[in-house]
Each structure stands twice: as C-alpha cells, then as structure tokens.
N, C-alpha and C positions, 0 to 999 in steps of 0.2 A: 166655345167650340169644343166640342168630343171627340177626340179622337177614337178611331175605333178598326180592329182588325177584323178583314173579312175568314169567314170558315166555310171553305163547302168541300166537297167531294164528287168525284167522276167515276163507275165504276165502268168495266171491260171497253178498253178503248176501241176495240174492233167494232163498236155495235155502238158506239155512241162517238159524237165530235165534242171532244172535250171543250175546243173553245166557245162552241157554241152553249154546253152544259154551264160550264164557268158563267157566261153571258146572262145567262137570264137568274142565275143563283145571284151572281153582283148584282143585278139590277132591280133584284127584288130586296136588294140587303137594303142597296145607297134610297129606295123609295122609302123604306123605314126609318130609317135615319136622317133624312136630309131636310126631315121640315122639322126636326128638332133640334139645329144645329151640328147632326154628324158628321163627320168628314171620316173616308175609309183609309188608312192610313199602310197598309200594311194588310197583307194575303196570306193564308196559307190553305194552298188548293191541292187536294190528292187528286193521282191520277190514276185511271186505274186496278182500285183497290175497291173492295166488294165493303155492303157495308157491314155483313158482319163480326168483321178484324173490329176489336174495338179502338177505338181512339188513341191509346198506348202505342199503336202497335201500327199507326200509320203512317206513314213517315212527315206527313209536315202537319198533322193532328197534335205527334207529340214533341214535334218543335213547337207547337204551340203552347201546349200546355207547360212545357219546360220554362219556356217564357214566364210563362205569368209570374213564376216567382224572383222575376228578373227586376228590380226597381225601377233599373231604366229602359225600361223595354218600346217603350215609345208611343204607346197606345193605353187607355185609360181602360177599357172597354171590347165585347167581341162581340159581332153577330151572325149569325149563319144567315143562307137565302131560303133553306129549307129543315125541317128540325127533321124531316124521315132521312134525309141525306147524313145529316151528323149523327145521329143515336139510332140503336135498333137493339129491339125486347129491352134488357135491361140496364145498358150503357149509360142512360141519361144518370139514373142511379148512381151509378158509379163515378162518374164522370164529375157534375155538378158540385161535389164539396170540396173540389180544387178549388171554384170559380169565389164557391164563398169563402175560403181559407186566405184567400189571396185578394179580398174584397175587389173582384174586377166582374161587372154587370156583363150578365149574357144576353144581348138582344135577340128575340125570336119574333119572324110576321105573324105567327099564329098568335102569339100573347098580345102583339100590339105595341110593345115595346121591350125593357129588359125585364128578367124574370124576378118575381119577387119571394124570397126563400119562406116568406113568414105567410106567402096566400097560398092555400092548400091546392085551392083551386089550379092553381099553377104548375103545381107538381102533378096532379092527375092529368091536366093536359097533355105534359110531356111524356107522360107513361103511357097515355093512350098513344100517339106518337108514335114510341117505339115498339108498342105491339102491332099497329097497323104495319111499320115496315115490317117488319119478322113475317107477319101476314102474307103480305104481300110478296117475300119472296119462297116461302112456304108455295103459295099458290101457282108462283111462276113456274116451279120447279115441279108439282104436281102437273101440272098442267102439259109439260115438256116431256116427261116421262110416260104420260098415257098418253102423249102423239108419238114419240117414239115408239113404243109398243106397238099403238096399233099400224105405225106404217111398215115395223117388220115382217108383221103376221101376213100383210095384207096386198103388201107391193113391192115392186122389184126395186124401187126409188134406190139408188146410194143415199143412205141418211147420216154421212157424216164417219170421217177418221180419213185414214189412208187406206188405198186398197190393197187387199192383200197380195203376195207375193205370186204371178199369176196373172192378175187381173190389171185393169186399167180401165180408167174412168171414160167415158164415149157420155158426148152431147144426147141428150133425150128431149131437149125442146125448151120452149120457156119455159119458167117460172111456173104454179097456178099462180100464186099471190100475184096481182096486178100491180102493184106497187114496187116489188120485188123484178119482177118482170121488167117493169119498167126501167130498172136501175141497171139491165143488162145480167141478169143473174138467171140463170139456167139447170134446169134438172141434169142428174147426171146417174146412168147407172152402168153396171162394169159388163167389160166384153173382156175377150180373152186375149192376154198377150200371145204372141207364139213362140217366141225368146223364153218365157220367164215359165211359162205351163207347162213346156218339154222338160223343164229341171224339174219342177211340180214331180211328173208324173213316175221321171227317171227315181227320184228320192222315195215314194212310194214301191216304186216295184223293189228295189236293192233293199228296203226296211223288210217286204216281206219275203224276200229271198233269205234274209236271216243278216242281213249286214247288220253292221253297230252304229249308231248314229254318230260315234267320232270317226267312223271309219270312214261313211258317207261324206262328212265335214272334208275328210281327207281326201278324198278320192275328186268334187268337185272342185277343191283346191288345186290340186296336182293338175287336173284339167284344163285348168284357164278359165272356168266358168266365175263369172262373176258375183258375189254375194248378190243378197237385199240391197243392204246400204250402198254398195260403190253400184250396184246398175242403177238405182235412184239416187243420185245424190243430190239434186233438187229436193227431198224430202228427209233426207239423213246428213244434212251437213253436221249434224251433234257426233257421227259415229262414224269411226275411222275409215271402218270397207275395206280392210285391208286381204281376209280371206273369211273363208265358213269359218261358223264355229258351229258347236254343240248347239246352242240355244237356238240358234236360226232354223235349225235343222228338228229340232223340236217343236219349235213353234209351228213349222207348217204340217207334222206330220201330226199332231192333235190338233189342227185348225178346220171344226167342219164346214167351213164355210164352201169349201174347195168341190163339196157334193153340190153344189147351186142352190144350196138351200140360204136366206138370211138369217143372222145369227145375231142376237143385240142382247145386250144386257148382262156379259160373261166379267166385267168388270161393273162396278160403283166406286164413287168419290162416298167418302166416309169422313163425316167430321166427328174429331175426336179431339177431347181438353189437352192444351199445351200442358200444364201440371194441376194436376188433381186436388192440390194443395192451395191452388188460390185460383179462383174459375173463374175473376176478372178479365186474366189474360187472355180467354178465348178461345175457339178451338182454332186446330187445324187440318187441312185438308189433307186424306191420305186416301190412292188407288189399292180396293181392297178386289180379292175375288170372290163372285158368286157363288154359290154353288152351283151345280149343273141342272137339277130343278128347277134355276129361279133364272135360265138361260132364254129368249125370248124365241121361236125357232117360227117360220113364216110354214104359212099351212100348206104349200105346194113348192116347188123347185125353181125358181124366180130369175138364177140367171145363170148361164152357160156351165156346164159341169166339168172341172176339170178330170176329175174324179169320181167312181160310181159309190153309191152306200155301202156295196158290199165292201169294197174295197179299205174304205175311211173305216166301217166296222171289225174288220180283219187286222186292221191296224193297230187301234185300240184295245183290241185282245190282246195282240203280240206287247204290247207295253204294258199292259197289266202284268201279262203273265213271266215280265222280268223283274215286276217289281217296282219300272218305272211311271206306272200310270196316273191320271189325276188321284192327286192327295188333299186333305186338306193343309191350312198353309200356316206353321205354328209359329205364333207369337215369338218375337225377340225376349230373351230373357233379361235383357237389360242394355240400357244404352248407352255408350260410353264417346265421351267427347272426345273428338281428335284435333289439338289443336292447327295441326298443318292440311285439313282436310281441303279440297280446292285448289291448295296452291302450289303444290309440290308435285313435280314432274320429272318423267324418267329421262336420262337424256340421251337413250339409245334409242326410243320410240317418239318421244315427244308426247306420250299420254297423263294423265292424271295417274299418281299412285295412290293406290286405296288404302284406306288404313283397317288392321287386322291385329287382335290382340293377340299375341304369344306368349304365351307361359307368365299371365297376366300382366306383362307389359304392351304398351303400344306401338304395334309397328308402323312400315308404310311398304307397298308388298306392288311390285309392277309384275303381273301373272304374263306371259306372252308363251301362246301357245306354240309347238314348234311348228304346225302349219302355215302359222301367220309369218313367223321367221322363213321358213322356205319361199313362201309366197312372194314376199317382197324382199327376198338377199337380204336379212339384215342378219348380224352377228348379235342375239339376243340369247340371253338363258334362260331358261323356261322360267323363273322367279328371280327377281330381283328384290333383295329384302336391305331397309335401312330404320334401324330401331329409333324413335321419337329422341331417346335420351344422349342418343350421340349429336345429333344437331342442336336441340333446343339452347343447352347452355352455351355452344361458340355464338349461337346466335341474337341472342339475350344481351349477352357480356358485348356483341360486334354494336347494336343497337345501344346499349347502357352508356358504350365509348363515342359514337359518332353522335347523340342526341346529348349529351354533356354539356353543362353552361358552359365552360371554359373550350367547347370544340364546334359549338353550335355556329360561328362568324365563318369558320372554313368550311361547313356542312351546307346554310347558305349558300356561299361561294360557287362552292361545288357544283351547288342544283342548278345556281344562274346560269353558269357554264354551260350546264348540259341542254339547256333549254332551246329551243329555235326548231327549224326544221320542221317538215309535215311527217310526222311518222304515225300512220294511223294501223288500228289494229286490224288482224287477218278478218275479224269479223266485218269491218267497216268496210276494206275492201274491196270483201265477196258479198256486199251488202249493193255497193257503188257499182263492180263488174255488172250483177243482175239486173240491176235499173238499166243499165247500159243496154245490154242481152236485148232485153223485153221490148226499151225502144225502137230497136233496129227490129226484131220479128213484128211490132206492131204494123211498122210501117207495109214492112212487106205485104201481111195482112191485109191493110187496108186497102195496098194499090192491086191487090186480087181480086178486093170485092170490084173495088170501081171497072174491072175489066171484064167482071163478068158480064156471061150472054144471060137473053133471055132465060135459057132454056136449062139453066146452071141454079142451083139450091143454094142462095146466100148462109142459109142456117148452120152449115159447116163451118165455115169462116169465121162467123160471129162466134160460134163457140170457141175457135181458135183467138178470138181477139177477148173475150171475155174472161179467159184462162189465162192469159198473157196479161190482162190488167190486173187479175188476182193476185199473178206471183208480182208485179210491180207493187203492187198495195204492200204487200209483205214482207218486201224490202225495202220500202220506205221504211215501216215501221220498224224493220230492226236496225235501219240508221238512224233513227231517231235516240232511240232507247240508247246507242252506242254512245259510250264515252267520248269527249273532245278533249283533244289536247290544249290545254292553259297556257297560256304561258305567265307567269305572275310577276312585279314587281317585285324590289328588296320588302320594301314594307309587308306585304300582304304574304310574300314568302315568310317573313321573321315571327311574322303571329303563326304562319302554319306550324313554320317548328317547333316555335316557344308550346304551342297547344301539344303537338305531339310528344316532343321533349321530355314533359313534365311526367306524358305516361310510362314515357319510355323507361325514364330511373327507374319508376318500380316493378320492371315489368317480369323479372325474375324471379317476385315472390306473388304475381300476381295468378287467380286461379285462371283454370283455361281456358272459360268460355271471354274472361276478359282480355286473356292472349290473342286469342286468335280474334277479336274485333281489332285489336291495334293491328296488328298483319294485317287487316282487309284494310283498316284507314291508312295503313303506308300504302297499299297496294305491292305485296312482295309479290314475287312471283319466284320460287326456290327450283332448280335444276338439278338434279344428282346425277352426277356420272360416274360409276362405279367401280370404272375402269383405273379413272386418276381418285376416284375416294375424295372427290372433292363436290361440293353444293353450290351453284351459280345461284347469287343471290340480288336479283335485282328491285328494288323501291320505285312506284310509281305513285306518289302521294294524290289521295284523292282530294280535289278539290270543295268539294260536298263541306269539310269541316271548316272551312274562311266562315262561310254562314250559317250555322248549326246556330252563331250567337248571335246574328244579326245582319252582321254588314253581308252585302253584295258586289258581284264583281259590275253590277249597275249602279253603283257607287248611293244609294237607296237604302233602307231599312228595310227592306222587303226581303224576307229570307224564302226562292224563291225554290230552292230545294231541289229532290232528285227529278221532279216532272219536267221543271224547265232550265235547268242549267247545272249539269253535270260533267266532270271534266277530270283530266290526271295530268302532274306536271314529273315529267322524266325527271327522275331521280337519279338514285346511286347505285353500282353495282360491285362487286365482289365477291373474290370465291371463298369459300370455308372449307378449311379440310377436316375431315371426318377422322378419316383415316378405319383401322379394323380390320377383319377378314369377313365378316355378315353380310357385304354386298351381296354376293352372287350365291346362285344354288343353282346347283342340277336340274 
C-alpha cells in the first residue's frame, strides 16, 4: 500500500464552491492511485488563493512542502488532481527539486502516474502545463478588461464597485446571461439618492465659492451631516464614520462620475516582484493609478447628473490653480518594517495606530482630527505619538519571563483558567446580527410578493429579495473566514507553548519581520492609553500552530490548516507601563 498526500487548490471563493472544486480534484487523484494500491492519506487543499502565488507562499502548499522533509511525515508520496491548479508559468520549475531532494514521488493524471526526473519528456509536459495556466489567465483577464471597456463606453450598466457618494444602485431587470438570470442575479444601474446628492451639490457650490476643503470637512461636520462611511455602513464596516475628513471631501470633488458620464479604468491592479533579489517568491498585487488618458469615459451621459461639466470643469481648475490638482503619484523611497503594525491601538479612539518614522526612528502616531473629536465628544489630541523602542523591550523581557521553561506550568494554568465562555469577536457578531437582519427582511419580502395583485410588478421585490440574499451570502462568508474560539486541552495547550516558548527566548535579538510573526502567532492585541502611559497587552494564541506539524484538533494526520479549521484560545493579559512625556501633542 502507498500512502500518499492529496494537493489541490481553489481559487476566489466567491465564484467557485470549494467543496465541490475539492471533489472532483480528489476524485481525479484517488482514480490514479487506487488501482495501483494508493491509499490518500492526508490533504492539503488551498482555499481561495489565485494560482499565481507560488507554492511557498500558499498556506497549506507550504505546510506541504515543509513536510516533506519531515521523516515522519506519514505519507510516502503526493499527487495533485490537476497539474494547472498546482503550477503556473514557471513554478513547476522551481518547485520539483524539493520532491527529488527529499526523494518523495509526485503523482500527476496527465503523466499517468509519478513523475519521473530522468524522462525529459516529463518535464516538458509539466512546463507545457504551466504556461497553458499562465495562458489561460492571461486570457481571462484580457478578455474582462475589453468587456469592461466596452460596457463603459457604451452603456449605463453599474459594472461593478460601490456607488459613488450620491448615487445608489436601482433594479434594471434580469440578468442578459441566462444562467446568471436564472441564479436570481440582476442588472443594476444608479439613480440618484436625495439625502446624499444635496451634500454632493452643497460641497460643489462652497469649493467654488472659494471655501477650503477642510473647511467644508468642517462645516458638514458641525452640521450633523453624515459622512460616506457612517450613512453606508452596510458597505464601510472597515471605517470608523466618525466625521468628514479631507479625503472624502476630495474624493468627491475630483470624482467625474458626478457629471452622469461612466468612468472606468482610473485605477489597475499591478503586479509587481516581492524582492527583486529572488523572483521565486512571486509578485504581489498592488492598486496603482492611471493616468487620466488611460481613464475609460462612455461616449454620451448615461445616468442622472448630479452635477453639470461646466461645474466639475471649474472645479478642477480651482485645484489646480492651488496647487492641489491631479499629480502623479511618487514612489516610496523605501520601506520600513514596523514591527507592531496591525496590532497596536489607541485607547482613546479604539483605532489602529500607524506607524511613521521620526528622526529615523520608528514611531506609532494615532492622528485624530479635531473635527472628529468635536463630532463624537471625545477628549482626543490631535496626535498621539508612542515611540517602537519604549515598548518593545518591556515587552520582549514580559514574553522572555512568562514563556520561560521554569514558568511555562503556571502560563498553562493561567490560559486553562481563562478558557470557557462564548466570547466571539465584534466582527463575528456583526457577521451573525446581518444573517439575522437579512432573514427577517427576507421574509417580509416574500409575504409581499405572495400578496400581490394582479395589477402590481413582482420585479421590484425580487430585486429587493435578491439584494437581501447578496448581503446574506456575504455574511456568511465573513463568518466563515472568522476565527473560532478553541478551547484546548493541557496536552495540546503544552505543545502550544512548548512551540511558542522556544521562540519566545530568542525573541529580543530576533529581526523584525521575525518579531512581528511571533505577535500575530500569539495573537497580541496592544492598547495604549496615554493618559496612564501604560499598554493593555492581551494574548490570543492562534490555534493554526497545534497543526503547522501534523496533528489535528480531528485527532488525524491531516494538517487541515487555515481553509478549514482556524481558531484562538484566550490567553493572557497585562498592562506595561511606558511611562515618558512623547504621548501626546498638540
């Protein structure tokens, strides 16, 4: 008998059913192997991920690979269900002299069985392979981009984002696609809010009255008018809503969409190499801007005008002629790692603090405009600054002492104690409130259509019920992806810490990008309150590391990884004092 691990991959979960993808990749593996004596012993299936991340860089591709040089890894053997789904352009390449370094057989259906390193013929196969995928999404992407285009130019269609500030999305009928149609999906193009297009219009006249766009910022704030973000917060749960700012208030006054004309193409995804230095790794994706030539603009006026040209035009002048008009957008001159980026929050706002170099040290810099502070009564300073090198060493030295062989049986203790309880995150919550939401409006929905007359237009409805299933679908999906809380035994606790433990001793002379992965596998989450000069420092260990080597909480071999069993077990908290006068500023 052969044991043997399956390999496949799923990419953009919205547009595919992983279990279904999964399904027929196993099923093409276990018919290759099973009249040779194979038996599939062990999985590891990405979810999610495009395929051209290479393998390194997948999350259970490179539990894979890590494996192999594992002796006891439990599987002789690996086969994929598909070879475009595992390699793309030149990954196989790269990939492959693990498989022989570490003499464990790659089964592939297109060879017929495992790959043999010494027939050429085999290796051409696989490279054809991975330029067909490359191909293939080469094409898809071409193919997207000249529908795009030509449905800006050419029609009033909503082709996709959120609508601008302004506007809102209005039912326009089926589908064309018949299949799409069928699945309850609906065209959709924008009509005019009346709430949101009187702010439109008001921010227009005041810019060219000669106001200042923080003034404006100011002036709606003072008002009670509500931002972007807080009047949608159905589509801005990422950002606070707290009041205007500057940015919002720019965005819409160089936004020409506002003239009724469609506008596509003012940003692109750019992939560009992680380090120039070893182009194994891959690129990654970054949102660049167009320039304004290469903007896609529809040949007539397509939907309601907030705004006339002349206006949008006069606008444009006046920001040029302060200086602040489109620019091009200059390179970073360099990029520096911040070890607490993500996890470190203010604890007068509850936001994220950015980190910001001063006088080339590393800060962490919570900005809060004084609008935002009037807006919502908070007692905030317009900056709140806390330098990297006042925390890192209490926090190193706090880690060095509670992961300690001789402290690690009370640190245990500790976590089991804290253990029990449903405490699920804010995200999960307002993940579970909107399922809830959606099902009560569904139903409502429903018992309007069944009461309709003759003489009444079901089509409104259905798009009201088809809208309602969307944001359901999309809250599924971000409870899925949400963390679960673990709760773990001693045993399965003692390897967690023993694994963390080990890193933790060194962690004070370790570099930073290796810092801050141990922070994200504790799951810190740091608070600073600047008032007492002290850091709320809580530990939520991720469970993801029980299996990185094997075992699972299915008591299995099967390292089942971040697609389908992801989790954090409440840890430990403490405050660190800082102490200093660099908290606060004017």
């Amino acid at each position: 008998m052969i044991k043997l691990a399956f390999w496949g991959r799923c990419s953009t979960e919205d547009r595919q059913d992983p279990e279904a993808s999964r399904a027929w990749q196993y099923s093409r593996a276990e018919q290759l192997v099973a009249p040779r004596g194979g038996v599939i012993v062990a999985e590891y299936f990405d979810v999610d991920k495009s395929r051209s991340i290479p393998p390194a860089r997948r999350p259970q591709a490179s539990l894979l690979l890590a494996e192999l040089a594992n002796p006891d890894r439990g599987f002789e053997a690996v086969v994929v269900g598909e070879p475009q789904r595992a390699f793309y352009g030149n990954q196989f390449g790269n990939t492959f002299p693990l498989f022989e370094h570490y003499d464990v057989p790659l089964w592939v259906p297109e060879i017929g069985g495992p790959i043999d390193p010494a027939v050429e013929a085999h290796d051409m196969i696989m490279s054809t392979f991975g330029s067909i995928s490359k191909g293939e999404r080469s094409r898809i992407k071409t193919r997207v981009r000249a529908t795009m285009a030509a449905l800006a130019q050419n029609s009033n269609r909503h082709i996709g984002g959120r609508p601008p500030y302004g506007y809102r999305l209005a039912d326009a009928g089926p589908h064309p696609n018949p299949s799409k149609a069928a699945d309850g999906k609906r065209l959709h193009v924008l009509e005019i809010d009346p709430y949101a297009a009187e702010v439109v219009q008001r921010i227009f006249a005041e810019f060219l009255a000669g106001k200042g766009i923080f003034a404006i910022a100011e002036g709606l704030t003072a008002d009670g008018i509500l931002s972007p973000s807080a009047y949608d917060r159905a589509r801005n749960r990422h950002r606070s809503g707290l009041a205007w700012s500057k940015s919002a208030v720019r965005v819409i006054v160089t936004n020409p969409r506002y003239t009724g004309r469609q506008v596509w193409n003012k940003q692109r995804k750019r992939e560009v190499l992680i380090d120039v230095h070893d182009v194994t790794l891959g690129h990654e994706t970054k949102l660049t801007w167009n320039p304004q030539d290469s903007w896609v603009w529809s040949d007539d006026i397509v939907n309601p005008p907030i705004i006339d040209e002349q206006t949008f035009t006069a606008a444009q002048e006046m920001l040029a002629a302060r200086g602040h008009g489109p620019t091009s957008h200059k390179p970073h001159r360099r990029r520096y790692t911040y070890v607490l980026r993500g996890i470190l929050y203010c604890g007068l706002c509850n936001r994220r603090m950015q980190g910001q170099r001063n006088h080339g040290a590393p800060y962490y810099r919570c900005r809060f405009p004084e609008e935002y502070a009037l807006a919502n009564k908070i007692m905030h300073p317009r900056n709140v600054y806390l330098p990297e090198s006042a925390l890192l060493p209490r926090l190193d030295r706090w880690l060095g002492r509670y992961f300690a062989p001789h402290r690690r049986a009370d640190t245990i203790a500790a976590i089991l104690a804290a253990q029990g309880g449903d405490v699920e995150d804010a995200a999960t919550v307002t993940a579970r409130d909107t399922i809830a939401e959606c099902d009560r409006r569904l139903a409502r929905h429903r018992a309007a259509l069944e009461a309709l007359d003759e003489d009444s237009d079901p089509a409104v409805i259905a798009g009201w019920i088809t809208e309602t299933q969307q944001q359901r679908a999309a809250a599924e999906a971000r409870l899925r992806q949400a963390p679960q809380q673990v709760e773990l035994n001693h045993e399965e606790l003692t390897g967690l810490i023993n694994q963390l433990g080990d890193r933790a001793q060194a962690i004070a002379t370790a570099d930073p990008a290796r810092k801050a992965d141990l922070y994200a596998k504790l799951g810190l989450r740091l608070t600073y309150h600047p008032t007492q000069q002290t850091v709320r420092a809580e530990a939520h260990l991720e469970t993801r590391t029980l299996w990185e080597k094997g075992s699972c909480r299915r008591r299995d071999s099967n390292p089942h990884g971040s697609g389908f069993w992801v989790g954090s077990v409440r840890g430990v908290e403490l405050d660190l004092r800082v102490g200093g006068s660099y908290a606060l500023a004017a």
